[in-house]
Every structure is written in C-alpha cells, then in structure tokens.
N, C-alpha and C positions, 0 to 999 in steps of 0.2 A: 636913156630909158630902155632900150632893146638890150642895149646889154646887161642892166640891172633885170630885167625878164627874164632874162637866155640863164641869169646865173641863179636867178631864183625856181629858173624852171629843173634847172640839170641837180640843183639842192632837193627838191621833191623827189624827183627821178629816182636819187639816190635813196633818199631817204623809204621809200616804196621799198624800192629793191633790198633795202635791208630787212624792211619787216618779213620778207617773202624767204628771205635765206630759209635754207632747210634741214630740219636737224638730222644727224647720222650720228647713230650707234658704232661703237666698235670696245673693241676688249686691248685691253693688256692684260693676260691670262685669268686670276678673276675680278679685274678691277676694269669697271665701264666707265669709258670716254663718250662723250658728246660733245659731239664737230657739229660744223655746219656749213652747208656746200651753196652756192651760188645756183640761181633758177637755169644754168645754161649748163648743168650735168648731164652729160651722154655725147656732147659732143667733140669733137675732135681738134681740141685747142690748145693753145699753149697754160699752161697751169702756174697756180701761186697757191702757196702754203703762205698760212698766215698764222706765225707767233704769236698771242695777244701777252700784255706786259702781266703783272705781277700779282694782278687779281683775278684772274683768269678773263673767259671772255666779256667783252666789253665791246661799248657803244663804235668807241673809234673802231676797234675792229670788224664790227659789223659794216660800219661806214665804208671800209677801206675797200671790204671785198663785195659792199657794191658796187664801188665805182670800179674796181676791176672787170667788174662784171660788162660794165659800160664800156671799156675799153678792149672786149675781146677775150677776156682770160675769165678760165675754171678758178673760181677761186676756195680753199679749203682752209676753215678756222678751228685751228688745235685744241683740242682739248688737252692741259700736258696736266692735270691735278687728279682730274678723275671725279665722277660723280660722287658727292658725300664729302668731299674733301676742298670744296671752293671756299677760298678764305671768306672772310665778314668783314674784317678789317686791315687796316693797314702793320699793325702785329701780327697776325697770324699770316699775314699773305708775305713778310720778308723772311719768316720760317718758313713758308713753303718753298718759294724761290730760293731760298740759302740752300734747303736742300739738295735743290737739283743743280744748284752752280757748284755743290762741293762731290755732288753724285752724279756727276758729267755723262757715265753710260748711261744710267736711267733717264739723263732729260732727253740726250741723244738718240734712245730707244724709243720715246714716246713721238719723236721728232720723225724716225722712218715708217713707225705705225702709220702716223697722219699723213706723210706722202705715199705711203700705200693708197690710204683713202683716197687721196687727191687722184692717183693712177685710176684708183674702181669707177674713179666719177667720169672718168673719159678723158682724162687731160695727158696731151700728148705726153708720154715717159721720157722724149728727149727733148721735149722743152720745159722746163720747172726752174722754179724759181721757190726760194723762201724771203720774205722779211718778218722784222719783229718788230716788236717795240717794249723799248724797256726791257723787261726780264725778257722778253721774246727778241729782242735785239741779241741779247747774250747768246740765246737758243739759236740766231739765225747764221754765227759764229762758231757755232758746235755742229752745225750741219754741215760747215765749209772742213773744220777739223775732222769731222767722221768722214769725210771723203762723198758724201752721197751723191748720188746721180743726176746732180743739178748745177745748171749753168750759172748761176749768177745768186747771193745774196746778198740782203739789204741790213744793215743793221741800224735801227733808227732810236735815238737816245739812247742807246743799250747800256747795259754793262759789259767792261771794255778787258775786264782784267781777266789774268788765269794764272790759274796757280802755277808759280816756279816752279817747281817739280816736276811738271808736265814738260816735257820735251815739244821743239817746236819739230814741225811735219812739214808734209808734200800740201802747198792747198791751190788744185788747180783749178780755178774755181775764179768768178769775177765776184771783186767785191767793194761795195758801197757801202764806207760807214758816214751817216750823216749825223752831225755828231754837235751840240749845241755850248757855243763857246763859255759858257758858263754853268757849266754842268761837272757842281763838286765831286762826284764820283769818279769823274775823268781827272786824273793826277796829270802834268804832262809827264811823268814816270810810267803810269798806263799806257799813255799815246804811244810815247817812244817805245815800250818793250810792246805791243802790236805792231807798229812797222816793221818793228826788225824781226818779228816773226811772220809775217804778208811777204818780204822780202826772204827771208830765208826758205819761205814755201813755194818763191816762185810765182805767189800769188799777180793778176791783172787786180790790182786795188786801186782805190783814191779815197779820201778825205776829203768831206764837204762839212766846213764849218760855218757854225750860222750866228750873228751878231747877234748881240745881247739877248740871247736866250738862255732859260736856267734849262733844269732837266723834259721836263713833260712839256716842250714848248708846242706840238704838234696836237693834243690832245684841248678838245674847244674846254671841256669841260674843268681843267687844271687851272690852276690862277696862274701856271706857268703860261699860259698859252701865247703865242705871240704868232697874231692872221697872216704877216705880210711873210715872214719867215718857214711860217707851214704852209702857207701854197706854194714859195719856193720852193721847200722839200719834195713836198709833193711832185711836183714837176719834172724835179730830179728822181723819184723811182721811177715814175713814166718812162722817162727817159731811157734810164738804164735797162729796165724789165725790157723798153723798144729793143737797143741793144744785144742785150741779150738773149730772147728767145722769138724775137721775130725777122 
C-alpha cells in the first residue's frame, strides 16, 4: 500500500509540474517558436532539450520534462513547426516531419535555436543533453550528426534511417537508441547501416531493445503503449542522462 501511495503521489507530482511548465517565445527569423521551460529556470543545472515526436508538443512531453524537473535537470520543450503550422492530424503532421527528415539543416537549425533557449534558461552549457521521441528521436540523432555541444542523446522510438547520400561523420557524442523490437519503421537494414555509422563516428553508443513492443510503446496515450517496458525505458534515460551529465 505505501508503495502504491509513493507511486500515486510522485504521478501528481508530475502531473502539477507539467501544468506549471512555462511558455517561451523565440524566433527563427520571422517564424515564432513556442517552447516551454521547466519551473527550475535560472538555475545552474545540468540541462535536457526535449524533441516532442511528430505532432509537435504533447502530453508525454510535457510529462517527460516534468519528471526531469524532479530529477534535477532544466528541462526545454522544442518547438520545431512554428506557430501556425502545428499539424491536426496524423496527414499533415508526416508532411511536416518528412519535411524536416528530408531538410535535415532546417530541423538541425530549429534544434540549436532551442539549446540556445535551453542555455538562456540557466542550464549549465557543459552539461546538455537532447532526447526525442519519435520524429524527435530522429531530431535527437541530427543533433549528435550536427556535432552540437552536448554530452549525450537519447533517441526514443525514433526514426532511425538517413539518407545514403549523406556521408557518415565524426559523432563524439554518447548515444542511447532505445528502440522497440517491433517497430516496422526499423528495417534491420536501418539498424545495421546506423551501427556502422555510430561505429565509423567513433561514436560511445548502445542499443536497448524492448520486447514485444510496436512503435509508440512509451506513450500512455497510444494503443502501442506497453507500462512494464516504458518504465524500463525510462529508467534507462535516467540512467544514462546520470551518466552523462552528472
């Protein structure tokens, strides 16, 4: 019973902290971004940028960056669409995201705006961190490929693939794809040609793969969802974010 208490009370918790997140304006020259920063901005913390997946921000991501909140860390939620341009549905929101997975500076661009913000909010500049999800998994993979000045990302169901023509790079950078064993978008031809670019970068990586889950297994609100496997995950960015920036 204490523990059924303790888990319903730290659910509240969270759930508080997310209503209180708070919004932040910024530009990509004349197009406005609205982020949103965790109640613990100004002070001198380790930081998380946080990708939301493919229909901009969302419930999980709000959720995310309150428990980060709980755990110590600035947490900053991306705005990557731009006001006026948040999809409606699940059409329009895989043309937004095709956009930016086939316009890789532009998602990349909107990716160092919001660690900007992340910086304004007071989050140490040599501790950051990115994760995603989903289309923000793909994004947390383009901020290891842009080189940015971040210790460690997370790529959580993302999309895994990049186009051949892209030359593989230097990615010194830790990284964490946690990656749901049945999740048709991951080819194991995807898999493979990401290793051997994490390997050819030099990259500190690992691969956590999670039993019988499909793609959105992390997200409560998905028919993918599966409890016992997303608190595993979970567990495991804790982990790593420990790792890495504390």
């Amino acid at each position: 019973m204490k523990i059924f208490l303790s888990a319903v009370a730290l659910s509240l918790t969270v759930f508080t902290n997310a209503q209180n997140l708070k919004p932040v304006a910024y530009n990509d020259g004349t197009q406005k971004l609205n982020g949103l920063i965790t109640g613990n901005a100004g002070k001198k913390l380790p930081g998380v940028l946080i990708l939301p997946a493919w229909k901009g921000i969302d419930q999980e991501a709000k959720d995310a960056a309150a428990a980060l909140e709980q755990q110590g860390y600035i947490a900053f939620i991306a705005d990557i669409y731009g006001e006026g341009n948040i999809p409606a549905d699940n059409a329009s929101a895989g043309k937004a995201a095709g956009y930016y997975r086939q316009n890789y500076a532009a998602y990349q661009k909107r990716i160092a705006l919001a660690l900007d913000q992340l910086k304004k909010a007071g989050a140490d500049a040599n501790k950051l961190a990115v994760i995603g999800y989903c289309f923000g998994g793909t994004g947390a993979l383009e901020a290891a490929r842009a080189n940015f000045p971040v210790k460690g990302v997370i790529s959580i169901h993302g999309g895994l693939g990049k186009d051949s023509a892209r030359a593989n790079g230097p990615l010194p950078v830790k990284i964490l794809i946690e990656n749901p064993a049945e999740d048709r978008g991951v080819t194991p031809q995807i898999m493979n040609n990401l290793i051997k670019e994490m390997n050819e970068g030099k990259a500190d990586w690992q691969v956590i793969t999670y039993a019988y889950c499909k793609h959105t297994f992390t997200d409560p609100k998905s028919p993918d969802y599966n409890e016992v496997m997303a608190k595993r995950a979970w567990e495991h960015t804790l982990l790593f974010l420990e790792g890495a920036l504390k």
